[in-house]
C-alpha positions in Angstrom: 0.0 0.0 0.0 1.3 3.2 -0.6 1.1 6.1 1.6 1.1 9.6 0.4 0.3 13.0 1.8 0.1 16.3 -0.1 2.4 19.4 1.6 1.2 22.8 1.6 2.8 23.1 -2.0 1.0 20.8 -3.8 3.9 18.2 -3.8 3.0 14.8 -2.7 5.4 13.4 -0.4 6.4 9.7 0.6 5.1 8.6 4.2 5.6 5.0 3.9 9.5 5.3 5.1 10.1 6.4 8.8 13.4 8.3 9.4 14.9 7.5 12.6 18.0 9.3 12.8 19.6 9.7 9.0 18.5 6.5 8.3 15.1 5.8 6.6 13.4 2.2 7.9 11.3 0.9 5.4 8.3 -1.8 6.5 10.5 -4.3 5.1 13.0 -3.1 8.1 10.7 -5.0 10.8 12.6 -8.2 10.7 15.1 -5.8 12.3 12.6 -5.8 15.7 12.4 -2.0 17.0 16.3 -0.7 16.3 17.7 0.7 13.0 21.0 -1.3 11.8 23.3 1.3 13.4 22.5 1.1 17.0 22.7 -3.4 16.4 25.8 -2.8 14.9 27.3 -0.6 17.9 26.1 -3.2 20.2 27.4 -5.6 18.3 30.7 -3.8 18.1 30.9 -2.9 22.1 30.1 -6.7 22.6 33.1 -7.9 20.7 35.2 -4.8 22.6 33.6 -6.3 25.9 34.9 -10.0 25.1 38.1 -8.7 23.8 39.1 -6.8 27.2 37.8 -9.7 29.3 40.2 -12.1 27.3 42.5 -9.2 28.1 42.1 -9.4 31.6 42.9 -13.3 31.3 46.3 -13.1 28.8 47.9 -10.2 31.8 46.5 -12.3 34.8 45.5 -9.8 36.9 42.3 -9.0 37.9 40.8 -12.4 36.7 37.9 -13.7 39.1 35.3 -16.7 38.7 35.2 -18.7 36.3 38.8 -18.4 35.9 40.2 -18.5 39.4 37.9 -19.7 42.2 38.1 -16.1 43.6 34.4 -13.5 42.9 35.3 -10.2 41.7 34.5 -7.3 39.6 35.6 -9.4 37.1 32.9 -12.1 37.6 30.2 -9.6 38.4 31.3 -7.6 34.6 30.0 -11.0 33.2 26.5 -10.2 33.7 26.9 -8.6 30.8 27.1 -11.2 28.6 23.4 -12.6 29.2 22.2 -8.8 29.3 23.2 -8.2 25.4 22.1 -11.9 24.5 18.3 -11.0 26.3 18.5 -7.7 24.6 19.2 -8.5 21.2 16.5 -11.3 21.3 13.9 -8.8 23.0 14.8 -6.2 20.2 14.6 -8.3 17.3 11.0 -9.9 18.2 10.0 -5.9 18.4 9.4 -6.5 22.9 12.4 -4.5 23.8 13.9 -1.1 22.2 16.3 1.9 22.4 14.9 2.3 26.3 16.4 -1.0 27.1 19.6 -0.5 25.3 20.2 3.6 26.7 19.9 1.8 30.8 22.1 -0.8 29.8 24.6 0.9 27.9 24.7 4.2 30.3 25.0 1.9 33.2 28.0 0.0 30.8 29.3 3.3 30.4 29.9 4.6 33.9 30.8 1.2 35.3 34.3 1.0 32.4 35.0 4.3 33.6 34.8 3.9 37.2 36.2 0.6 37.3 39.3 1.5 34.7 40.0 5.6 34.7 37.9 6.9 38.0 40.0 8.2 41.1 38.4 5.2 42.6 39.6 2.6 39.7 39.9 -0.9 40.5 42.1 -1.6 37.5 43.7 1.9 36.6 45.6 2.1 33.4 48.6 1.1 35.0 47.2 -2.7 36.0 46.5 -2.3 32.2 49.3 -1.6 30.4 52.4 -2.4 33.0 51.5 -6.7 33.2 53.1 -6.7 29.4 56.5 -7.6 29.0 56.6 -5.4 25.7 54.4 -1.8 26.7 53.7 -1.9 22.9 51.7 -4.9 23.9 50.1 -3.1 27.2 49.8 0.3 25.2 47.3 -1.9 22.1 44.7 -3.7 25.2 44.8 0.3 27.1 43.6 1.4 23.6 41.4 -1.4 23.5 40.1 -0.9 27.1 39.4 3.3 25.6 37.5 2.3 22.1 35.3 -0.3 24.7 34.3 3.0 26.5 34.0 5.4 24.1 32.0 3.0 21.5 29.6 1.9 24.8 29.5 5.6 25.5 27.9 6.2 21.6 25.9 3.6 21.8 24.4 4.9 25.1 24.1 8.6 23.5 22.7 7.0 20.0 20.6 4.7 22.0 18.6 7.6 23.8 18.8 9.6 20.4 16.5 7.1 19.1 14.4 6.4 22.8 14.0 10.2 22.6 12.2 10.6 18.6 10.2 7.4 19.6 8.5 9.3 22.6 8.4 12.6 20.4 
């Protein structure tokens, strides 16, 4: 079916298309669930970050927790995580879980890496980072890591509520 409306001009525009952001979702977009392709592909992309850090954390040795070592740490709690993005991606893509969902989770992401990693407070400051390699080119590449995990979590928090905000407008 196609929709149409006439502006004040006389032109007759294209409805059937909702813009979201720069990007136009068509209806074909619905097996998509409720997020445009962006926003799954920066959760997609802070997820591999996330599991590249954690395997990170194992390669330098320090700060490892459960499963790893029989010891409970921030390490084992940061796991939680994992079944958070699963749940979310499946609520998203059968349309029962949105850009709400994905702004908590990824603010809350957001402000835990930086507490935990660059706060006054940090539990793993860049120096438990960087210093565990032998070669600091090595230590230097998973610090770098460690920044890309926060800034693209961060983005995907800001584009996240971006999207929460024009679906409540």
């Amino acid at each position: 079916m196609d929709e149409t409306t006439s502006s004040s001009h006389g032109r007759t525009e294209d409805t059937s298309a909702v813009r979201v952001g720069t990007e136009a979702a068509s209806p074909d977009d619905s097996k998509l669930g409720t997020l445009t392709p962006r926003a799954y592909l920066l959760f997609g992309v802070a997820t591999l970050l996330g599991l590249a850090h954690h395997l990170d954390h194992v390669i330098r040795g320090n700060h490892v927790g459960w499963p790893i070592t029989p010891d409970v740490n921030p390490f084992t709690y940061s796991l939680v995580i994992y079944p958070l993005v699963v749940f979310g991606f499946t609520l998203s893509l059968t349309g029962r879980a949105g850009s709400r969902y994905w702004t908590v989770v990824m603010t809350l992401g957001t402000g835990m890496l930086a507490f935990f990693h660059l706060s006054p407070w940090a539990v793993e400051p860049p120096g438990d980072v960087i210093l565990p390699y032998a070669n600091p080119l090595f230590g230097y590449v998973a610090f770098a890591l460690l920044l890309a995990l926060i800034g693209v979590v961060g983005v995907g928090a800001l584009y996240s509520a971006r999207l929460w905000v024009r679906e409540v407008a």
